[in-house]
N, C-alpha and C positions, 0 to 999 in steps of 0.2 A: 682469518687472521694469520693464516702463513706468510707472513711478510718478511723479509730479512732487512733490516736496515731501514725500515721504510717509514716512515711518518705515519701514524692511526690517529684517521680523526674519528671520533663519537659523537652521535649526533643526537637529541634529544626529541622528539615529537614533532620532527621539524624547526623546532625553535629555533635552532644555529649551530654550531660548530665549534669546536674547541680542539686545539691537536695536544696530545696530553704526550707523546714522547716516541722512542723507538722501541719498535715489538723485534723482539729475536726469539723465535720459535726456537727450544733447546731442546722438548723431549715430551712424546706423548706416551700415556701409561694405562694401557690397555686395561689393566685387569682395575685399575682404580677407576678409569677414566677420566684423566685428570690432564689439564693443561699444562707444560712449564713453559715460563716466559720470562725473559729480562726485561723488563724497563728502563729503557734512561728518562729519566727524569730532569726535562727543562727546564721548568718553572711549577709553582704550588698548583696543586692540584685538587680541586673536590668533586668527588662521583658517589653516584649513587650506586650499589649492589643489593640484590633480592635474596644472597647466599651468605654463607659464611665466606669470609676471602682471608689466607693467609698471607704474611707478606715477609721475605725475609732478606735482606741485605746480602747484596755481594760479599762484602768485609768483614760481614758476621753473618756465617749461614745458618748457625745455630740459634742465632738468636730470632725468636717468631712474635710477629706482632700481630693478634687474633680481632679480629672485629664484627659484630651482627648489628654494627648500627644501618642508620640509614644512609647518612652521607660519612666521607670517609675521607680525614683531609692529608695531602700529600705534603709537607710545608719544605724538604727538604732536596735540593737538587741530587743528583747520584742514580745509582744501577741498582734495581730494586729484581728481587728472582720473586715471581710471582705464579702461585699456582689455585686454581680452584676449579671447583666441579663443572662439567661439560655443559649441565643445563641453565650454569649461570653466565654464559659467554654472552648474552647480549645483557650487557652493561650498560647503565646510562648516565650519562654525565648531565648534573645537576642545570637546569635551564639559564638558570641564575647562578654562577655558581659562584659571584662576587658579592652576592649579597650574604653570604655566610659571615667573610669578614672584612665589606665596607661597613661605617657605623656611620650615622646620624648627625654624628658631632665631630666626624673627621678624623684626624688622625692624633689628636691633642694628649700629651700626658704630664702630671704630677712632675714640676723638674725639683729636685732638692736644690733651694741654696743656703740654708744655715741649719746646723748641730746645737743643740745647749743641753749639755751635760754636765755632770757633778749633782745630779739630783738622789739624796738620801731614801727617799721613799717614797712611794707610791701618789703620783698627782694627780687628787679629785678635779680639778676643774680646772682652765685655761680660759685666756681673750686675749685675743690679737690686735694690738694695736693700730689704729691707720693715722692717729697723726704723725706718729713717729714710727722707728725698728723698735719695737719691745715688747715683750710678756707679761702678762698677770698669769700666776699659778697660786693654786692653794693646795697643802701637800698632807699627806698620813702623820708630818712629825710636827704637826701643828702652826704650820710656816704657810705667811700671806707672803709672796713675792715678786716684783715687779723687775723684770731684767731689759734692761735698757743696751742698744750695739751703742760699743764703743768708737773710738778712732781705729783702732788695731783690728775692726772688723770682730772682735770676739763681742759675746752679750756676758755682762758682767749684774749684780742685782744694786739695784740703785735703793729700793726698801726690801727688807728682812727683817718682817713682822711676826711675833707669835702670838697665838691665840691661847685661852684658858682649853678649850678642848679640841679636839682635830677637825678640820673642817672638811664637811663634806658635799656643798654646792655653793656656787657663789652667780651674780649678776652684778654687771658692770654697764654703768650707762655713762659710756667715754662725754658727752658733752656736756651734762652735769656731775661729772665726775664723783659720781657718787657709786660707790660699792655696796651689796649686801650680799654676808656669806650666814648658810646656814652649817651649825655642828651637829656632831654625834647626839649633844644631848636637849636640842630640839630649840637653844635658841637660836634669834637671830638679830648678828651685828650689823652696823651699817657703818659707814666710813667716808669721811670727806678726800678724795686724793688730789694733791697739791697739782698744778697744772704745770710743772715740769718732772711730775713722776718722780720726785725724790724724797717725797715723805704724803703721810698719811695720817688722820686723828680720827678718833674715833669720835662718831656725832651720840650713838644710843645702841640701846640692847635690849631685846625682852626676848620673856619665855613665851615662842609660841604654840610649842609641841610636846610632847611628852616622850618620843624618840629620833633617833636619826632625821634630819630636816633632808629628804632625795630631793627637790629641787623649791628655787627661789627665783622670784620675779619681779622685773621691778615695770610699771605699765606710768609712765610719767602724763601721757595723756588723760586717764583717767584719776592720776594721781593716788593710785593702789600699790600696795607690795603684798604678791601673794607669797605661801609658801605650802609644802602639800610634805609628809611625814610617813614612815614607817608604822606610825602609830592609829593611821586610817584614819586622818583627818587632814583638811585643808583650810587654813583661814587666811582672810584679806585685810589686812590694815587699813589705814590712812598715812600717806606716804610723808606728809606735812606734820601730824601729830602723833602718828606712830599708834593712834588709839585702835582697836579692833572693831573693826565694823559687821564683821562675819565669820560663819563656819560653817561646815557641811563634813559632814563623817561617815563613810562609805564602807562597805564590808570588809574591801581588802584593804591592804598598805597600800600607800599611791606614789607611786617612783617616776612619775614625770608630768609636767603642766605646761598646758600655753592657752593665750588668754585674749581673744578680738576683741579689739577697742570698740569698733563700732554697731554690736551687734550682744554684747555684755557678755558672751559665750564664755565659758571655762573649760577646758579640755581637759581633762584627769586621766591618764594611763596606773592602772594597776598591777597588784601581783596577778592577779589572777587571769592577766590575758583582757581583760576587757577595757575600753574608753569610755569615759562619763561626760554626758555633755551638758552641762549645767547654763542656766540663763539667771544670771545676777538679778535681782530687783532688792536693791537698796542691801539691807541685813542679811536678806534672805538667799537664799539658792535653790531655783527649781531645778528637778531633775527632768530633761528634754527627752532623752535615749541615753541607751547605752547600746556601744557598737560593741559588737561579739565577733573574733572572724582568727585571733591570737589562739592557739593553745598553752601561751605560756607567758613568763611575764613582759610586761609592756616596759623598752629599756630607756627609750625617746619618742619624743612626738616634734613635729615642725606642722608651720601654718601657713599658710598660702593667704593673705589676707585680701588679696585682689579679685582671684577666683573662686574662693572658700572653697578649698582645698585643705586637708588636716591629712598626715602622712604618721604614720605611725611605725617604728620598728622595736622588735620583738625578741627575746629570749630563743624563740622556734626557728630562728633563720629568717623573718619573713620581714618584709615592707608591706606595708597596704597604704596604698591613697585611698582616700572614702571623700565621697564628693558629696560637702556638708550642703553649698549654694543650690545644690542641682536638686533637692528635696525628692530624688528616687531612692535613696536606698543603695546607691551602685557605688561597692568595692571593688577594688584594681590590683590584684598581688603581683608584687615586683621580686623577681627571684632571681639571686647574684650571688648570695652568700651561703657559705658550707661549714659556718659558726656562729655562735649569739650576735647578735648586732647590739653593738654601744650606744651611737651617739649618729642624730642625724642634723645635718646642717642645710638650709636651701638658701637658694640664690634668689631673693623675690621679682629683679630684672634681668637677669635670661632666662629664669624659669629651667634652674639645676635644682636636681636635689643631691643633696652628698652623704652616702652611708657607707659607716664602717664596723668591720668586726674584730673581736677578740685573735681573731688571725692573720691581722696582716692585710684584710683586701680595704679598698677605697675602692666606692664605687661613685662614678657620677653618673646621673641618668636624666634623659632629655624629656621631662615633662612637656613640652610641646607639641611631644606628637600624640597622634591620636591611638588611643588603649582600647582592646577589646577586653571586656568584663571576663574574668575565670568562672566556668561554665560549673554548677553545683554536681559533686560524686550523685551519682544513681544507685539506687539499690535494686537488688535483685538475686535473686535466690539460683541463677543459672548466666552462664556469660551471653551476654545479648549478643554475640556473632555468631558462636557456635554452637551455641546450646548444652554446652559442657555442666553438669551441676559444679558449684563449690560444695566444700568441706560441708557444711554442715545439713545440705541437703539430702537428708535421708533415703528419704520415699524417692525420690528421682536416682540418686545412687544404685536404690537396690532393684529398681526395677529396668535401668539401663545394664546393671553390674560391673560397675565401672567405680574406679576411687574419686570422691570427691576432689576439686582444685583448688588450689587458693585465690581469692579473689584482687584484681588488681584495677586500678580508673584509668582511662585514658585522660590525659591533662588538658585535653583539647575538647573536647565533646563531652565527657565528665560518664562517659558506658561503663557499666561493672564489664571486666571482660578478664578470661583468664589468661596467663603469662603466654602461649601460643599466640595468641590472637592479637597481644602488643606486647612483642617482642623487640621493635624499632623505638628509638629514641631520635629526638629532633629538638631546638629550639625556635621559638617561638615567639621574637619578642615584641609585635602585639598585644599579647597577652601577660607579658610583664616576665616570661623565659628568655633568659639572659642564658643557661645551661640546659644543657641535654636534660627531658625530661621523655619520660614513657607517652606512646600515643600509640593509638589501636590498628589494625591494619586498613580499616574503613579511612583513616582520616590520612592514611601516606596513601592510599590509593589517590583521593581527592588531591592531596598536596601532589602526586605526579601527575596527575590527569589535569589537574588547572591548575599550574604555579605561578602564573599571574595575580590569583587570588589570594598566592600566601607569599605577602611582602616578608623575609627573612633576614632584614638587613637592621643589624645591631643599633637598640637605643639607650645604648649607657657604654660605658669606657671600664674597663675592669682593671685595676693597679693593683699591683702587688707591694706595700710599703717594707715589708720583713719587718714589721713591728708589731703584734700585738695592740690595738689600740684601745686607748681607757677613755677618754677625751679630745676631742677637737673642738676649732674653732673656724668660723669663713671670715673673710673681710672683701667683701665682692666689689667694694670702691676699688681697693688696691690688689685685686684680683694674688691676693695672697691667702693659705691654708694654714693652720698650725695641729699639731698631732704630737698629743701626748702618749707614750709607749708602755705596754706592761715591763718592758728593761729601764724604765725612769729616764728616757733618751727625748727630746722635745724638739721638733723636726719644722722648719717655715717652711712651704713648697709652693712653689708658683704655678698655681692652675691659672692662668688669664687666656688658655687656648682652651678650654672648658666655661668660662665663663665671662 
């Protein structure tokens, strides 16, 4: 690699070629044994390293950018001074190294085109209009409000409605234009909305719950209104008489529902991390399963009703699809987010789903392709590579005399194995890794030795909105978003290059 001036290409197991830039040999250091090299850097770059590699700017030499992953991405052009240990000089540049970041779905992102501000406090629920520009919000200061674009391009509210207590979910079914919001204190109103959105009457009201109403449904085909409570119950109306025809009451609070028409299923997400899947027969409600896979609580569910597909997200950061049609039992975890997840929305004809969290991300993600199932942790009393005990292994401790280790899983093969032995991070989105996660050294040996067999190329779109999100809404006719903000800020975005 003495080259002066000279173009270094890296080649990878044969696979092909890539010219990553110009080597200038500046200084070799005997007693460290250490390489110095300039980089220019032509274009983005990803490589793979088996060392640790320092990397420090011409323009700021001080400042040191440290890395022990596996791949390592170069994204900015410039003179990079590069040093690292003698035995890691043969490099290799990832086979694929475009599958890191081509995605699935292209190049498509969230564009903003309208703001609606001046919101007092906190908005439980939203629905995005598609016959018209306008919003439905129901808000903390007990306000039902529907904001209609004017001529002037602003959205001004055409009703501003108040309720006896704050409302805290609502369901809107724009073609019979009927509304039902559930309150704080468990009942639930319904509402006729006039068909040019400039007023509203209220049709009835009852008490269905005994606390916070978390989510309301309105199922016009089977002519039901569910509703599911804080207070560990769920009952169904009759949509026509408003009478009760059922209830079922469950251990925990139930903070979300969705409901297949043709199959009488009820989906119930819990505090407690768990989904209940109930089959209606008439009054009744049996209990089918309950899906366990949440450590924490369940914030949303969406429903795939063509594939029976049921998509769950979570308190813990996590998405899972659970494939209800396919009667195996097979969970899918989708990992994007690095906060609670609020509210999930899918696209039932392109087969999007859309999650967001308390921080700011939107993600949309390409149900289409095909998922590898997340492989169950192992146990074991010693790390399956190297034979290290962990912590709590005693007798193997003392008779090696050696300190116990901490135990860690590889996220791909699911080996107890200790922090030596998976030291490397990769993603993985097969298997529903959207972010660097820990994998063993067994399983990046297989990922360089056949990278053919580990497709790397992103299935989901990751946005950053800077908001906070408490609520959204899709409209996949008019390939429009809506996103309600924890700063009270209500954002339309035009996803139509996502779905």
């Amino acid at each position: 690699m003495n080259i002066d001036n000279e173009p270094i290409i890296w080649t990878s197991s044969d696979k092909g070629e890539v010219i990553c830039g110009l080597w200038e040999l500046t200084e070799f250091d005997e007693v460290h044994k250490q390489h110095y090299h300039i980089l220019t850097l032509e274009k983005d770059l990803t490589f793979e390293i088996p060392y640790r590699l320092l990397l420090r700017t011409v323009q700021h030499p001080h400042d040191t950018f440290t890395t022990c992953k596996l791949q390592y991405n170069l994204q900015h052009k410039g003179r990079y001074l590069i040093y690292y240990w003698e035995q890691s000089m043969a490099a290799v540049i990832n086979a694929k190294p475009s599958s890191l970041t081509r995605c699935s779905m292209g190049i498509g992102k969230p564009v903003l085109l309208h703001k609606i501000e001046g919101q007092i406090s906190r908005v439980n629920g939203i629905h995005l209009l598609s016959t018209e520009e306008g919003v439905l919000t129901i808000s903390d200061d007990r306000s039902l409000r529907v904001y209609l674009k004017r001529d002037n391009e602003q959205f001004w509210p055409s009703i501003y409605h108040y309720l006896p207590f704050s409302p805290s979910s609502m369901h809107f079914d724009e073609y019979k234009l009927r509304l039902f919001v559930g309150l704080i204190n468990g009942s639930v109103y319904e509402y006729k909305v006039a068909e040019d959105m400039n007023s509203l009457s209220e049709q009835r009201h009852w008490m269905a719950h005994l606390s916070l109403v978390t989510s309301v449904l309105y199922s016009p085909e089977a002519e039901l209104i569910f509703s599911c409570s804080k207070d560990k119950t769920t009952v169904w109306h009759c949509s026509e008489t408003s009478v009760k025809m059922g209830s079922y009451t469950g251990e925990s609070g139930f903070t979300a529902l969705e409901f297949d028409v043709s199959s009488k299923f009820v989906f119930l997400g819990d505090s407690g991390g768990g989904v209940i899947l109930l089959r209606l027969n008439g009054s009744e409600a049996n209990v089918v399963t309950t899906l366990s896979a949440h450590t924490n609580t369940i914030t949303s569910l969406a429903w795939d009703s063509e594939r029976q597909l049921l998509f769950s997200a979570g308190a813990d950061h996590l998405v899972i699809m659970w494939d209800i049609g396919g009667k195996k039992g097979q969970a899918f975890e989708l990992n994007a987010h690095n906060n609670r997840l609020t509210c999930l929305r899918y696209a039932q004809h392109k087969k999007r789903l859309f999650s967001a969290d308390e921080d700011g991300s939107l993600v949309c993600w390409d149900m289409t392709a095909k998922r590898v199932e997340t492989p169950g942790w192992k146990t074991s009393d010693s790390c399956q590579l190297c034979d290290s005990p962990f912590f709590w292994n005693f007798r193997e401790m003392w008779d090696k005399k050696v300190v116990g280790l901490r135990q860690h899983h590889c996220r791909t093969c699911g080996n107890a194995v200790c922090a030596k032995c998976c030291a490397n991070t990769t993603r993985y989105p097969p298997m529903g890794y959207e972010l660097p996660v820990r994998i063993c050294n067994a399983c990046q040996s297989r990922m360089q030795q056949f990278p053919d067999q580990f497709d790397l190329t992103s299935l989901a779109v990751i946005s950053k909105l800077h908001q906070g999100i408490i609520c959204m809404h899709l409209q996949e006719s008019t390939g429009r978003l809506v996103t309600a903000g924890s700063d009270r800020i209500l954002m339309i975005w035009d996803v139509k290059q996502l779905v």
